[in-house]
C-alpha positions in Angstrom: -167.3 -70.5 -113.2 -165.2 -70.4 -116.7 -167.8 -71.9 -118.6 -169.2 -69.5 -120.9 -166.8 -66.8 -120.3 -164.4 -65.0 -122.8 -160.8 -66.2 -121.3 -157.8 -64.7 -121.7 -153.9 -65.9 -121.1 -150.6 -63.9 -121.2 -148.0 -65.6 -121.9 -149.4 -68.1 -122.9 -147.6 -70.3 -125.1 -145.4 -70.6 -121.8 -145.2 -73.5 -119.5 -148.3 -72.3 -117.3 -150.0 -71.4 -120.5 -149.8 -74.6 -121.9 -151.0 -76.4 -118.8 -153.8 -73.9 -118.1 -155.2 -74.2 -121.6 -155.4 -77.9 -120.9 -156.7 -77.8 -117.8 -159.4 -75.5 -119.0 -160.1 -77.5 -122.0 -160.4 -80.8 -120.4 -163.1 -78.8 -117.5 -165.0 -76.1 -118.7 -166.6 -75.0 -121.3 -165.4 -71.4 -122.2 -166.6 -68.9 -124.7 -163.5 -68.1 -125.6 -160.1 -68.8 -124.8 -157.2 -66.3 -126.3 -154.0 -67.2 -126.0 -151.8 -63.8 -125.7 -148.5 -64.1 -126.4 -145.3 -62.3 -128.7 -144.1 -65.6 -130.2 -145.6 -66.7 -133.8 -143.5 -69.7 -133.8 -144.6 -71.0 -130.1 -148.3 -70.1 -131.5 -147.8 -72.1 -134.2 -146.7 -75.2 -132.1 -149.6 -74.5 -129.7 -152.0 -74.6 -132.4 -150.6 -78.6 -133.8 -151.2 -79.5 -129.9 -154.5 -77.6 -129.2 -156.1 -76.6 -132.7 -158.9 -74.0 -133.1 -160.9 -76.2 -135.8 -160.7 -79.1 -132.5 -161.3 -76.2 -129.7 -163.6 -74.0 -131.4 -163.4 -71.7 -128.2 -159.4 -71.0 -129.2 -158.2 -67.9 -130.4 -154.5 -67.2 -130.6 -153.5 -63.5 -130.6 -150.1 -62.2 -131.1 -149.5 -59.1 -129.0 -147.1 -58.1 -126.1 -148.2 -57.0 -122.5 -145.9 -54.1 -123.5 -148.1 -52.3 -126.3 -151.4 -51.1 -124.5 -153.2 -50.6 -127.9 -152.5 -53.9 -128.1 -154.4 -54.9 -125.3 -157.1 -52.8 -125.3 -157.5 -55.0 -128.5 -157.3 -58.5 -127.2 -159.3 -57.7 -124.2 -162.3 -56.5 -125.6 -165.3 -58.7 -124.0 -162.9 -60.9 -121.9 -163.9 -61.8 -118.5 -161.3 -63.2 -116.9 -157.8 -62.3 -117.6 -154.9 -65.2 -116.2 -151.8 -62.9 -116.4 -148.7 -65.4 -117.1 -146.5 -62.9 -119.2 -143.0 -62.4 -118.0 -139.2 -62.5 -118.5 -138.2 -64.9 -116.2 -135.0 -65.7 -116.2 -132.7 -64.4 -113.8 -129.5 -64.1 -115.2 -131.5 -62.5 -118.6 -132.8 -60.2 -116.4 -129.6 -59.0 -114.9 -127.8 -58.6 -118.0 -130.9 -56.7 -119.8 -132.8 -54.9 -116.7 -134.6 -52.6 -118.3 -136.1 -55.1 -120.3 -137.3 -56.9 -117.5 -138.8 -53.6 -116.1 -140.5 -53.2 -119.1 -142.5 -56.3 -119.8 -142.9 -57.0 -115.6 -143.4 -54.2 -114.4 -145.0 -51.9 -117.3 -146.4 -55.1 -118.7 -148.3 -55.1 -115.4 -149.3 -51.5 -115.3 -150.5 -52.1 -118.9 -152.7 -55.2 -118.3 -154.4 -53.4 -115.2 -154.9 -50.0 -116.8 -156.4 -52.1 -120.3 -158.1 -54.8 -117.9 -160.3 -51.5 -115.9 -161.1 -49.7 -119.5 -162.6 -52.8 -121.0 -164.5 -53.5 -117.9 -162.6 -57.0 -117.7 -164.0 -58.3 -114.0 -161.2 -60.6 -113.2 -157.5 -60.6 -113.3 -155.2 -63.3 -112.1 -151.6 -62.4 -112.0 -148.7 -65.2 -111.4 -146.1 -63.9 -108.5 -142.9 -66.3 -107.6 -141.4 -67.3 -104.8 -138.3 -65.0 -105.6 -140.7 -61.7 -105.3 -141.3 -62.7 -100.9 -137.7 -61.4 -100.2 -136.3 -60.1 -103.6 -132.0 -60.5 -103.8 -132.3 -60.2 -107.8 -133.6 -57.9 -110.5 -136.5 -60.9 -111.4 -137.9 -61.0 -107.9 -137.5 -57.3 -107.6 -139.9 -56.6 -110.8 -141.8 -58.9 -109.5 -142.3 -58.0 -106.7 -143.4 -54.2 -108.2 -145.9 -56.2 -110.2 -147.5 -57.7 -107.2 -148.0 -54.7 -105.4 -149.0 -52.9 -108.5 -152.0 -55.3 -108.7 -153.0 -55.4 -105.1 -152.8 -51.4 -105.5 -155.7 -51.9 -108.2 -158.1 -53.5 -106.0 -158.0 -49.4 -105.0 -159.7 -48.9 -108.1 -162.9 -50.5 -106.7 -163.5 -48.1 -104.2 -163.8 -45.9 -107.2 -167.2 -47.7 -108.4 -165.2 -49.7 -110.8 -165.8 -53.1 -111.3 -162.7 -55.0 -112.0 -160.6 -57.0 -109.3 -157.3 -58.1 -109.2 -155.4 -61.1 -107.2 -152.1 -62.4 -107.6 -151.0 -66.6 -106.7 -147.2 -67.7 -105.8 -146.1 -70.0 -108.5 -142.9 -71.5 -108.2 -140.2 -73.0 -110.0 -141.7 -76.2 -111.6 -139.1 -78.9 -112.0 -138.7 -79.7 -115.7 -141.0 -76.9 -116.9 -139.2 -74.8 -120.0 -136.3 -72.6 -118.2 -136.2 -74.5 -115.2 -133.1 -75.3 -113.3 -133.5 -79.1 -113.2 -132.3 -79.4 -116.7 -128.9 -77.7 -116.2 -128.4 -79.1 -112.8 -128.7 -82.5 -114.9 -126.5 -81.9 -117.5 -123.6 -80.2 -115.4 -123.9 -83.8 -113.2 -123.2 -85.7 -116.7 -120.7 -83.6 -117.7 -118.8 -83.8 -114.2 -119.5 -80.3 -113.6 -119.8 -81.1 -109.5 -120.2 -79.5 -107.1 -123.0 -77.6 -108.7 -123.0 -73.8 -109.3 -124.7 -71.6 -106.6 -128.1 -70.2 -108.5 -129.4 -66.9 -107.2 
């Protein structure tokens, strides 16, 4: 199904990024594959791991799912758009909310609004566990996202051609950000019992 097809990733120089882009390297054959994210330095990395003169199909395209113009750039011919941009971190979140509304929830509205225009025919968006029953700001944005995109299938009844479809991902242990790490290192440092995270 990918082989062939102009590919692109949000976020992804993340965790899921990183994965996907080997997943899809190692099975298919793509036309393209653009990896969308707002960090030159994590490009950079990305590019020692998975180079463009190795993986011919690579493009790496510094933009944020904030900036529509943006967008509308990167997702010129794409097929398939795997939407892994977010902030994720829950106590980031709290302490800057309206910058988790912006790249979540905007972020969403932007990639769905960019992904009909250029006549992109699927979009993949990754939910989490915390958006099912929301008790923080992350899983509240979330959450908005989620039905934001399921609210865009609406679009089809219009004649247009694009679909959307979000998966639950949950926490990975061990994956950049995740709790396992600091769970780990209170434990060495005697730090018991461990802190309550919400």
């Amino acid at each position: 199904m990918l082989n062939g097809k102009n590919i692109l990733i949000t976020g992804g120089t993340g965790s899921f990024g990183q994965h996907a882009v080997k997943i899809i390297l190692e099975r298919y054959k793509p036309n393209k594959l653009i990896i969308f994210s707002r960090d030159e330095l994590k490009q950079f990395e990305m590019s020692q791991k998975f180079s463009p003169k190795e993986y011919r199909c690579l493009r790496y395209f510094i933009g944020d799912v904030r900036e529509e113009k943006r967008l509308f750039e990167a997702l010129h011919g794409v097929d398939y758009v795997i939407h892994a941009a977010a902030l994720k971190q829950v106590p980031a979140c709290e302490y800057n909310p309206f910058e988790a509304i912006k790249t979540n929830i905007l972020g969403a509205k932007n990639i769905i609004r960019m992904a009909i225009q250029q006549k992109v025919s699927r979009v993949v968006a990754l939910s989490t566990d915390k958006a099912a029953n929301p008790i923080n700001l992350y899983g509240a944005t979330k959450l908005c996202s989620d039905k934001l995109f399921i609210a865009a299938n609406e679009s089809m009844a219009n004649g247009l051609d694009s679909r959307f479809s979000i998966v639950r991902y949950g926490n990975v242990l061990g994956s950049r950000g995740s709790v396992l790490p600091f769970f780990l290192e209170q434990r060495k440092e005697g730090n018991l019992p461990l802190p309550m995270v919400r």
